[in-house]
N, C-alpha and C positions, 0 to 999 in steps of 0.2 A: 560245269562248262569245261571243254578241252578247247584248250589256245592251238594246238598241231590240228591244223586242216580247218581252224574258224575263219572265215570271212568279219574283218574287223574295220571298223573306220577312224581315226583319229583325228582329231581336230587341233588346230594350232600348233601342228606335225613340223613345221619349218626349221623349226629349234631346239634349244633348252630342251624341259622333259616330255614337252610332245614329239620332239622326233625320239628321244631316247627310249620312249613306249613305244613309239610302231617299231624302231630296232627289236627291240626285244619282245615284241608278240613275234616279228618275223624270223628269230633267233628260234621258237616256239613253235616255230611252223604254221605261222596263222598265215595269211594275205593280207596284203595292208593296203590300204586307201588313205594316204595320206594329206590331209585337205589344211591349207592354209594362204591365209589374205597376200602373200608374198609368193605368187606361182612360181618363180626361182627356184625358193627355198625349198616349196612342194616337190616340186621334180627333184631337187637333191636328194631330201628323204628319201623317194622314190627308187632312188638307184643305188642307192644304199639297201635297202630293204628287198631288192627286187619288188616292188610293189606299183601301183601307180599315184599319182601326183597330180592334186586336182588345188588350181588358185582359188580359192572361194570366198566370201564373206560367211562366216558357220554359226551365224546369227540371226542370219536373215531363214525364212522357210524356204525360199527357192534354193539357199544356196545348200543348203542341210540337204533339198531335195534330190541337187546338184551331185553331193555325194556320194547318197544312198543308190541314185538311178547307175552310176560309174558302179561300181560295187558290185551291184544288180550286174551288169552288163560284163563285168572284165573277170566276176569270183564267183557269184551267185549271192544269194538273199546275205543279207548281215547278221553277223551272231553276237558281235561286241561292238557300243559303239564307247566312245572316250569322247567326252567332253573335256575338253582341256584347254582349246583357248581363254585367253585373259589379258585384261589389260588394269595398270593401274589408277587409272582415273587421276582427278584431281586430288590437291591437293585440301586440307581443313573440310570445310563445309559442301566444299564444289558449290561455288555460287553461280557458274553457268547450265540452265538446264538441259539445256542440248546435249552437255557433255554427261548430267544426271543419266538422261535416256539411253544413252550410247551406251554407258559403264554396265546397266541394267540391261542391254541387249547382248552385251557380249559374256558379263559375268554369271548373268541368270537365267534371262529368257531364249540364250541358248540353248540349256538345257532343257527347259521347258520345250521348246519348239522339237529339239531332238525328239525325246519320249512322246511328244503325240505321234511324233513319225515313227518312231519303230515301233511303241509299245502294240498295237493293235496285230502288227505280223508278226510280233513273239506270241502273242496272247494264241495266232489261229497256228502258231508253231511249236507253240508246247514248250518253250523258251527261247533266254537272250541273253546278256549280261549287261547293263549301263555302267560307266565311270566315269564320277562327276569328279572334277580334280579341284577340289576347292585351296581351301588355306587353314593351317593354322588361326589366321584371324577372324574364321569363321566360327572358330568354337571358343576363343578368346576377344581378341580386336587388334585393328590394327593403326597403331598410335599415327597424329599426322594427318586421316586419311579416312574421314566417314565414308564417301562411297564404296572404296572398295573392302573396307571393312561391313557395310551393311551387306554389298553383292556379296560377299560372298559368307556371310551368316545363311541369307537366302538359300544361297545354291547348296548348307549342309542343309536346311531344311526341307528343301524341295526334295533331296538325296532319300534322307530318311521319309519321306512320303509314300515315294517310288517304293524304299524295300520294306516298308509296312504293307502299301495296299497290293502288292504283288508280288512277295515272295512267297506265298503258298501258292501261287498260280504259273511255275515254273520263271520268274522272271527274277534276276539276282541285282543286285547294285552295290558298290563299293566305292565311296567316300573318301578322296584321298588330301588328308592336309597336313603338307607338311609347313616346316617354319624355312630357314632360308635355303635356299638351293640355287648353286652357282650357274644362272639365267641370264639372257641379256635382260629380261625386266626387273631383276634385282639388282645388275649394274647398272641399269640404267636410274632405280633410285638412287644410288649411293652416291650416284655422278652429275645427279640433276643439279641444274643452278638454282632448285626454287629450294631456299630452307625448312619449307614443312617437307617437304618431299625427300630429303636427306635424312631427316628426323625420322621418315616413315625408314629408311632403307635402315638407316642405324638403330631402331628398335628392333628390323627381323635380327642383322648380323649379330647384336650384342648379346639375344637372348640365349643363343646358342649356336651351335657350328655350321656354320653352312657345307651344306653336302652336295655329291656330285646328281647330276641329273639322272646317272645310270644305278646309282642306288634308289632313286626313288621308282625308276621303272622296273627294277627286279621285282617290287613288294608289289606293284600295282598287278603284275602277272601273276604271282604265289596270291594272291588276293582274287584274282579273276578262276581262276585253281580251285580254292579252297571254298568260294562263297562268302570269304568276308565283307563286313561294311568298313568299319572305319581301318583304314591304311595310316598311322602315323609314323613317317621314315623319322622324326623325334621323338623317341618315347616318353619324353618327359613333357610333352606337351598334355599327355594323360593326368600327370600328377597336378600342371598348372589348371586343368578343367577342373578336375575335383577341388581343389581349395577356389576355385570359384564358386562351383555350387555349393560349400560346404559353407562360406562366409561373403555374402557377395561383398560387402561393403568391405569388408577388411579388403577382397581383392579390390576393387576400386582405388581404395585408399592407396593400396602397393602401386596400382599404374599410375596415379599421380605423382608416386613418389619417383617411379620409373623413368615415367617423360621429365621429369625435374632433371633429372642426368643425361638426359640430351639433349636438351635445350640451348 
């Protein structure tokens, strides 16, 4: 996949590292379509990027639709899409399930909804690339915070789905999760009033460094480049997967003993 001259869409483009992906596909020469719940924010990226700015929900199918038919219309067919929006749900258990559904609409089944929409026109195009911008907690966990620790388990497995049953058929995907990255939704845990919700932000900051938004979109394009899947801007998030699958229970035991020190 060449980024100079691809038709890209980005989702949850407003800020943090969805706008600093569409910068930098558009630094890359791609066209951008940048889509986000905050149309402002959308049009900011937008003229940033020379690209366009579309307010949308990138959860819903019309509004996925919303983006692809702009796309269609202002660049021609789509070559990259970036699933990136996210939010962090509740707190512990999430005992409201309205907000269950949400977290699950925005973290996962937008991704899902994405790929049935493009996968079919890469399939009769001979390719595409998907990037699903998960989390570190998704190959780990995220302490505090079962749903957006289960969405986004989800959204790597749904990831590796996609580049199992279609990477011999011209279509590429790459998985991106990192740990903390200096985001309004990472400040915005650190800074919540609810104490599980701090506890969640003080497990990403404590584990390791938090990074700038623009290094995580540098590797997300050398990835979109190169055909890789998993994008980790931490690299020792590697080393913390393997001692998980290597001892589950010892790791278990380590996270308990982890949340014990921010508590």
């Amino acid at each position: 996949m060449k980024v100079d001259g691809a038709v890209a869409v980005v989702t949850g483009a407003g800020s943090g590292i969805g706008r600093s992906i569409a910068e930098a596909l558009a630094s890359g020469g791609a066209k951008v379509v940048a889509g986000d719940i905050d149309a402002d924010s959308a049009a900011e990226t937008a003229a940033m990027t020379g690209g366009v700015g579309v307010g949308v929900d990138a959860s819903i199918t019309d509004g996925i639709a919303n983006l692809l038919n702009t796309a269609r219309q202002a660049f021609g067919p789509v070559d990259i899409y970036v699933a990136n929006a996210g939010i962090t749900g509740q707190p512990g258990l999430g005992d409201d399930e309205a907000a269950w559904d949400h977290i699950l609409d925005v973290n996962l089944r937008a991704h899902i909804r994405a790929a049935k929409a493009v996968v079919p026109e890469w399939l009769e195009r001979g390719g595409g690339h998907f990037v699903a911008v998960a989390s570190a907690a998704g190959l780990l966990t995220q302490l505090g915070a079962a749903p957006y620790s289960v969405t986004k388990h989800a959204a790597v497995g749904f990831a590796e789905w996609l580049a199992i049953t279609y990477g011999d058929k011209g279509i590429s995907v790459s998985c991106v999760c990192p740990m903390g990255v200096d985001t309004p939704l990472l400040r915005g845990m650190s800074d919540s009033p609810d104490a599980e919700i701090r506890v969640a932000g003080a497990a990403v900051t404590s584990a390791g460094a938090v990074i700038e938004p623009d290094a995580v979109a540098a590797l997300v394009v050398q990835a979109i480049t190169d055909h890789t899947f998993l994008v980790l801007p931490h690299p020792e998030v590697l080393t913390m997967y393997r001692q998980k699958g290597a001892d589950y229970e010892r790791w278990i035991a380590g996270m308990r003993r982890y949340q014990s020190t921010l508590g």
